[in-house]
One Martini backbone bead per residue (centre of mass of N, CA, C, O) as a GRO file, in nm:
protein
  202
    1UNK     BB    1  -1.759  -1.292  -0.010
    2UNK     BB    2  -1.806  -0.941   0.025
    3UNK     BB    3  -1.632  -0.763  -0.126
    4UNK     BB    4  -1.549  -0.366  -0.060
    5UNK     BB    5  -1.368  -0.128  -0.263
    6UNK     BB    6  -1.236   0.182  -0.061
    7UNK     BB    7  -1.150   0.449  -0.028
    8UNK     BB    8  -0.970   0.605   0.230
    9UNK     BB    9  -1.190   0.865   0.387
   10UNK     BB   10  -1.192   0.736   0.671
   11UNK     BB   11  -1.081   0.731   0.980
   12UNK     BB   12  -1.182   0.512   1.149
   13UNK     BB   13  -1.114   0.267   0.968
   14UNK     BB   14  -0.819   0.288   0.927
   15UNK     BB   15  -0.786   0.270   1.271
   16UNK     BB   16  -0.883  -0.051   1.224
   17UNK     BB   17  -0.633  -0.136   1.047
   18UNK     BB   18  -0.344   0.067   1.138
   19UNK     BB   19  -0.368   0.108   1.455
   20UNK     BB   20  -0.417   0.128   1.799
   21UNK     BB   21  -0.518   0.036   2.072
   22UNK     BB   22  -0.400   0.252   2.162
   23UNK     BB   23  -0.344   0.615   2.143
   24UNK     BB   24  -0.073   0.651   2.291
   25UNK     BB   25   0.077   0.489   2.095
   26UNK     BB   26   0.343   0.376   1.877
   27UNK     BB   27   0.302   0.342   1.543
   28UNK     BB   28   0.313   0.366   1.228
   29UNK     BB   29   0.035   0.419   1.020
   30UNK     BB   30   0.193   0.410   0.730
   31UNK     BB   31   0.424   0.668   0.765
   32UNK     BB   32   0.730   0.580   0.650
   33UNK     BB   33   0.669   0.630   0.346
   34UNK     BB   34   0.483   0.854   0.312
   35UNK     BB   35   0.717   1.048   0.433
   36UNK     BB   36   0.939   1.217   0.290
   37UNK     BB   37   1.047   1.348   0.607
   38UNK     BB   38   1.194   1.194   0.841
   39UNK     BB   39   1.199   1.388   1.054
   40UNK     BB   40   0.903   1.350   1.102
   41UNK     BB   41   0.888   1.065   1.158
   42UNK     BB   42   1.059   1.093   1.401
   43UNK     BB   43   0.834   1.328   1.535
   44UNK     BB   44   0.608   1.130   1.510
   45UNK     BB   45   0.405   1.079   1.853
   46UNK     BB   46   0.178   0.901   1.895
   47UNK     BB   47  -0.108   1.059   1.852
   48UNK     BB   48   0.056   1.239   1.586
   49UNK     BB   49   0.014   1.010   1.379
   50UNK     BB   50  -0.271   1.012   1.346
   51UNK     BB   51  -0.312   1.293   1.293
   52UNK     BB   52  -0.199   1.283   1.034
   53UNK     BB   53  -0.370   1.063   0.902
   54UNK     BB   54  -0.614   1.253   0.916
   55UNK     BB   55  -0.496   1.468   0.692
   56UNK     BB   56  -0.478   1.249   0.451
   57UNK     BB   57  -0.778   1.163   0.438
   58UNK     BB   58  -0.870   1.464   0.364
   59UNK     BB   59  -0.748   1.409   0.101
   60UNK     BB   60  -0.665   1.472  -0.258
   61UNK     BB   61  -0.598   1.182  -0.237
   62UNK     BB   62  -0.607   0.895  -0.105
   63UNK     BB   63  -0.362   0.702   0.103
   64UNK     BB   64  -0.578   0.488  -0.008
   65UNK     BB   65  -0.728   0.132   0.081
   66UNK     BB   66  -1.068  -0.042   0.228
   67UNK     BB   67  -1.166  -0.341   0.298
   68UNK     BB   68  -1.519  -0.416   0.291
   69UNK     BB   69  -1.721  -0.618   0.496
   70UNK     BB   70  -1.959  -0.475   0.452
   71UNK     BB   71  -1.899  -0.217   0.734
   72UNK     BB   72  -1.649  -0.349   0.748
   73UNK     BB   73  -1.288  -0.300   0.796
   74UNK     BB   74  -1.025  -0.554   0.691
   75UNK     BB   75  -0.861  -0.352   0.512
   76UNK     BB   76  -0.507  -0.211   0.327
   77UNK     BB   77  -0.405   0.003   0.120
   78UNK     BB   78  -0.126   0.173   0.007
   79UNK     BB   79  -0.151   0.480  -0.236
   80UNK     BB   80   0.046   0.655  -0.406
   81UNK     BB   81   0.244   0.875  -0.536
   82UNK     BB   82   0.573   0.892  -0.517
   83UNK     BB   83   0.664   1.170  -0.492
   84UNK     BB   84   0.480   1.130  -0.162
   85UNK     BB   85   0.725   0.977  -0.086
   86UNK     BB   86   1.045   0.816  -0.021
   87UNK     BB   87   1.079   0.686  -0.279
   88UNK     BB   88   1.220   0.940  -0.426
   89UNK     BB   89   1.449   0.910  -0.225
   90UNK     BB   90   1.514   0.582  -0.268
   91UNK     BB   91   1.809   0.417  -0.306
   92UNK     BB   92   1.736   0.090  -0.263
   93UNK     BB   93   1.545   0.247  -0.503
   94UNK     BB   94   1.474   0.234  -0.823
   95UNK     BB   95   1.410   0.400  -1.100
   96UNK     BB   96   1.347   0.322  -1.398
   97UNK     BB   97   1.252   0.603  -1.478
   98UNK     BB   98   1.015   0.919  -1.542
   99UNK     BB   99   0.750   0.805  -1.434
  100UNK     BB  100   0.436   0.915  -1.293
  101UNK     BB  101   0.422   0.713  -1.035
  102UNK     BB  102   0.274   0.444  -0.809
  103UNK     BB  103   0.250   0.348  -0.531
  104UNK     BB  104   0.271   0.009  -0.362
  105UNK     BB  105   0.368  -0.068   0.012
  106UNK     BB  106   0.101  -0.164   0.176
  107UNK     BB  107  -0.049  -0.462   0.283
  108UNK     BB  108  -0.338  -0.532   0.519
  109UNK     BB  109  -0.481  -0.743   0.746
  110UNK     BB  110  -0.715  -0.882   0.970
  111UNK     BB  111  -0.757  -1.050   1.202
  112UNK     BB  112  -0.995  -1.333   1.096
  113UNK     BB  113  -0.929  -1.264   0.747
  114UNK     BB  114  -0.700  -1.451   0.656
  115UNK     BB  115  -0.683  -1.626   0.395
  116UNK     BB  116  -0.910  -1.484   0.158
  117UNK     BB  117  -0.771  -1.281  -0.081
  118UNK     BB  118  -0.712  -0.986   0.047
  119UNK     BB  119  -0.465  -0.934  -0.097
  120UNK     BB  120  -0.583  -0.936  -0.406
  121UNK     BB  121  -0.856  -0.756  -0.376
  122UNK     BB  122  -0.660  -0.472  -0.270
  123UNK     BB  123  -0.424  -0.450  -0.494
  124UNK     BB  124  -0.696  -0.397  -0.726
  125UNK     BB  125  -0.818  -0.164  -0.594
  126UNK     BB  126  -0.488  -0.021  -0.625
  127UNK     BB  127  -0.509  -0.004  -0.927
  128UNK     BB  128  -0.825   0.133  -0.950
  129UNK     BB  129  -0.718   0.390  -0.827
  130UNK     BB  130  -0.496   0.492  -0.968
  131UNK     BB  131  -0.608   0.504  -1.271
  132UNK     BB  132  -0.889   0.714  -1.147
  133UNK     BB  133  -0.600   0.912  -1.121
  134UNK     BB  134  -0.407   0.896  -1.386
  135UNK     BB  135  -0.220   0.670  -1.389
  136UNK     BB  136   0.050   0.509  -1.596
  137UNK     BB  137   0.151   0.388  -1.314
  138UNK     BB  138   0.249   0.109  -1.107
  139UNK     BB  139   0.442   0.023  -0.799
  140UNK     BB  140   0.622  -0.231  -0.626
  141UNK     BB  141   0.823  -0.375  -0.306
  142UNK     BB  142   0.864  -0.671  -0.253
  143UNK     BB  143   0.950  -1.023  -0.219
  144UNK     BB  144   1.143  -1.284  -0.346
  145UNK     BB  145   1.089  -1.565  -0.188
  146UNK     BB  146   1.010  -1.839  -0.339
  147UNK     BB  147   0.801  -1.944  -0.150
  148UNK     BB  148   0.844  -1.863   0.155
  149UNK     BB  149   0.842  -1.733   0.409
  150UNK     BB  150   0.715  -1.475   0.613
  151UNK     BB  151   0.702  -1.257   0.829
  152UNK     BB  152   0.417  -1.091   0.950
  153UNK     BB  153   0.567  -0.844   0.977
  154UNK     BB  154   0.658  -0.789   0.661
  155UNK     BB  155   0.427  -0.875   0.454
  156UNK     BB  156   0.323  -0.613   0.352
  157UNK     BB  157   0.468  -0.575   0.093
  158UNK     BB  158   0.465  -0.894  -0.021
  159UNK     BB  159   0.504  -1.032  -0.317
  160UNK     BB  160   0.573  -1.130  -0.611
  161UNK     BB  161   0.331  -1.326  -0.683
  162UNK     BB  162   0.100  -1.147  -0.612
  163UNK     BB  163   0.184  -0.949  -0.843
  164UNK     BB  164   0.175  -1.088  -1.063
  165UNK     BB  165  -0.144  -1.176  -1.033
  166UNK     BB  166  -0.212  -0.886  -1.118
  167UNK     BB  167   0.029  -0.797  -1.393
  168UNK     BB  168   0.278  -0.782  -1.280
  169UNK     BB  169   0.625  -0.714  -1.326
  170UNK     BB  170   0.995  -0.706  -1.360
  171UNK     BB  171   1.172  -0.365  -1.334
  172UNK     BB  172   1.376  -0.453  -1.105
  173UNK     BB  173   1.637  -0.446  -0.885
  174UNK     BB  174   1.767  -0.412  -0.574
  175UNK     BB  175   1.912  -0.320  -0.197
  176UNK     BB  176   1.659  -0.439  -0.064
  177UNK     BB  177   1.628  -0.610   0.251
  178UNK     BB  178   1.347  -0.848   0.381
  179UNK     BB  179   1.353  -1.097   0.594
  180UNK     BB  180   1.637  -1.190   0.384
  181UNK     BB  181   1.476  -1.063   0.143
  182UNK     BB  182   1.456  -0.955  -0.189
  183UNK     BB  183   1.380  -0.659  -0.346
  184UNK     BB  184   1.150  -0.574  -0.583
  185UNK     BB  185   1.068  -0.416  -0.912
  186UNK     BB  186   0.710  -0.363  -0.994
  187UNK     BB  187   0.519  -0.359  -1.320
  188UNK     BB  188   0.215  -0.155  -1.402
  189UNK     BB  189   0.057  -0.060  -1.715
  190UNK     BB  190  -0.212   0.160  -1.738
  191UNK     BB  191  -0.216   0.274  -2.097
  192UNK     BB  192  -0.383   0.027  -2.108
  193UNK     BB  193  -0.692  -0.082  -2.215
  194UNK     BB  194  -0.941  -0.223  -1.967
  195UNK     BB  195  -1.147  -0.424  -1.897
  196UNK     BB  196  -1.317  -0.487  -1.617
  197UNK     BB  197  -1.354  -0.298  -1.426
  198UNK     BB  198  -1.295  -0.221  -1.067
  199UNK     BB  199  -1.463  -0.023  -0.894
  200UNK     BB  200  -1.379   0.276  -0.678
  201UNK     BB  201  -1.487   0.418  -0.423
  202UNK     BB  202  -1.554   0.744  -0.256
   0.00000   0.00000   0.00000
């Protein structure tokens, strides 16, 4: 399977991966951490949600990256600064330090397609979008799971193993549980130069 990871840039791309199906339903469109505001997240209903996701996709930096297989978009992950995220002033997520990292909150594969690695594939795609734009680091908050099942509604954050499998280390304890599992705060440092880089198209 040839997948290529390539920056989120097209709007119906994203919305075939984390929209609804209905336009007028009312979905995350994975915009609970993107948006700095509660009150905007909880004031964007039904398809104000798409549309604020359109005006992010058509931003520089895009809100994240898109996995495709041939011409198909069949995953997602969110990218972006902390900065631009709720992670900024998520109290029961701590900051290690003072570094302006990128966070990676979100990755969800289309069904049809789980199992196949898309979540390996996705993660370094998202880590190689962050370094590409001059990211210091990355950060993940997975849940610490120890290869227990997760509900596949909470799966988006990750798994620890995924991210060690990536390169990522434990950066620190959270108090933030999700499906039953403790989150933890997951650090890939990007300032030692790596070869054999995959690059994202933009």
């Amino acid at each position: 399977m040839a997948i290529d990871v390539r920056a989120a840039s097209v709007f119906d791309d994203v919305a075939a991966v984390v929209g609804p199906k209905r336009p007028d339903a009312s979905v995350c469109w994975c915009l609970s951490y993107r948006l700095t505001s509660s009150a905007e997240n909880r004031a964007l209903v039904g398809p104000a949600r798409g549309e604020r996701v359109r005006e992010l996709v058509a931003e520089d930096p895009a809100p994240g990256v898109i996995a495709y297989d041939g011409d198909e978009p069949v995953g997602w992950a969110a990218v972006h600064p902390r900065s631009d995220t709720s992670f900024a002033t998520n109290r029961r997520i701590p900051h290690v330090d003072d570094l302006d990292v990128w966070s990676v909150w979100c990755i969800r594969v289309r069904p049809g397609h789980r199992g196949e690695g898309l979540s390996h594939r996705l993660l370094a795609g998202a880590v190689e979008f962050a370094r590409e734009h001059g990211a210091p680091a990355v950060e993940g908050y997975p849940v610490d799971n120890h290869g227990a099942k997760v509900d596949l509604t909470m799966a988006y954050v990750g798994t620890r193993a995924l991210f060690e499998r990536a390169g990522f280390t434990k950066a620190a304890d959270t108090t933030s549980v999700l499906n039953g599992f403790p989150r933890v705060v997951m650090r890939l440092d990007l300032r030692k130069p790596r070869s054999g880089r995959m690059l994202v198209r933009s």
